[in-house]
Legacy VTK file of the C-alpha trace (Angstrom):
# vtk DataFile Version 3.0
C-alpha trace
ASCII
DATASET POLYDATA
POINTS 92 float
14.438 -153.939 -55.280
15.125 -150.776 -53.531
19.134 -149.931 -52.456
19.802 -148.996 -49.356
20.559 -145.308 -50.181
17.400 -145.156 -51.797
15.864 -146.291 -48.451
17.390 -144.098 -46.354
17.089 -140.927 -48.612
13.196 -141.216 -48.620
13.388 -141.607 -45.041
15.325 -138.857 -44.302
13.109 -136.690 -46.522
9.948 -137.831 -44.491
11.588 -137.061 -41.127
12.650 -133.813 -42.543
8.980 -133.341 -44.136
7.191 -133.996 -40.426
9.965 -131.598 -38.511
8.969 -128.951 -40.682
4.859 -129.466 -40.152
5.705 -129.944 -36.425
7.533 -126.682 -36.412
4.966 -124.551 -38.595
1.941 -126.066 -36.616
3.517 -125.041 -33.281
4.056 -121.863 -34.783
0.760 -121.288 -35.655
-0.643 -122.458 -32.510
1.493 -119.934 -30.611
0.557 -117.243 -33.287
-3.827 -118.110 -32.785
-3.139 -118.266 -28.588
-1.654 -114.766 -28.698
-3.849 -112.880 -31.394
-7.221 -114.802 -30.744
-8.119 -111.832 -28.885
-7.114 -109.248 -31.356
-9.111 -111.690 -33.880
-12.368 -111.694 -31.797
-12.247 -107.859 -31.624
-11.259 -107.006 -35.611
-11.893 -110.017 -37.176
-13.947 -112.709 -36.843
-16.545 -112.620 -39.313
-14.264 -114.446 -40.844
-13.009 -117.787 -41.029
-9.872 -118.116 -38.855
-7.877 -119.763 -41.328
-9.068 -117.739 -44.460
-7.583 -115.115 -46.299
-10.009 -112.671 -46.016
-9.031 -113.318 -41.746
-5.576 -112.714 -42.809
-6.076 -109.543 -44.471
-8.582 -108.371 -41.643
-5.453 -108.698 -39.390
-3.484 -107.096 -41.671
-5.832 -104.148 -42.050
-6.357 -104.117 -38.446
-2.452 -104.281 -38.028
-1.872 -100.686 -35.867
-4.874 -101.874 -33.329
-2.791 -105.603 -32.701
-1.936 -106.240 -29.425
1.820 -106.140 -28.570
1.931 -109.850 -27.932
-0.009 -110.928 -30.986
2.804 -108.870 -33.014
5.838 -110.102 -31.359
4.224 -114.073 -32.033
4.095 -112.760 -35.512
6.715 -111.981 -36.030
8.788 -114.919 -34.062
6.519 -117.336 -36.886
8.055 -115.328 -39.500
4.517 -113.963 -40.445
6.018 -110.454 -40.577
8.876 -108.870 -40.573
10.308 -106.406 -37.552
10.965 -103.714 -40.177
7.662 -104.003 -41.263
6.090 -103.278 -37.366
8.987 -100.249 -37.171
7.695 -98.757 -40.378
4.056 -99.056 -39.361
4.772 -97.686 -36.147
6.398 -94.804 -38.088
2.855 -94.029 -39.632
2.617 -92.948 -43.256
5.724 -91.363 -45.246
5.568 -87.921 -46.395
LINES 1 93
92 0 1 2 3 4 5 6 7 8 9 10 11 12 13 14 15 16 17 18 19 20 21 22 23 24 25 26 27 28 29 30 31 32 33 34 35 36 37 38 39 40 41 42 43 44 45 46 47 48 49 50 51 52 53 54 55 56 57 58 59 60 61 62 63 64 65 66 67 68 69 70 71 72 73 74 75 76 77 78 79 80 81 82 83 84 85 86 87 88 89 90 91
């Protein structure tokens, strides 16, 4: 028979487990609503949830709407350095 602790350490991992889902899928539905735009224009010969979309966007990155960056990178998707240093353009 299963303790107590036992119990209450698998339920604490599946409320963690859903908190975390709930979290990522509201920051992916913040991230489509923003860029779905930028992904009809560049992208969407693809499959929205592919790779190959994901690397279209990627590609595409310098033609991205302002909002569809900033929801980027509030999901973590990238990083603020990474938008400074393409805004930069290339390195000499």
């Amino acid at each position: 028979m299963p303790t107590i602790a036992l119990i209450l350490s698998a339920a604490v991992a599946l409320v963690a487990t859903a908190t975390l889902t709930a979290t990522a899928h509201a920051a992916s539905l913040a991230v489509e609503l923003a860029c779905a735009s930028d992904y009809y224009a560049y992208c969407s010969k693809y499959d929205s949830d592919s790779q190959a979309a994901r690397s279209c966007m990627d590609r595409n990155g310098s033609k991205l709407s302002h909002r569809c960056v900033n929801a980027l990178v509030r999901a973590g998707e990238v990083s603020k350095s990474e938008v400074k240093r393409r805004a930069e353009g290339p390195s000499r």
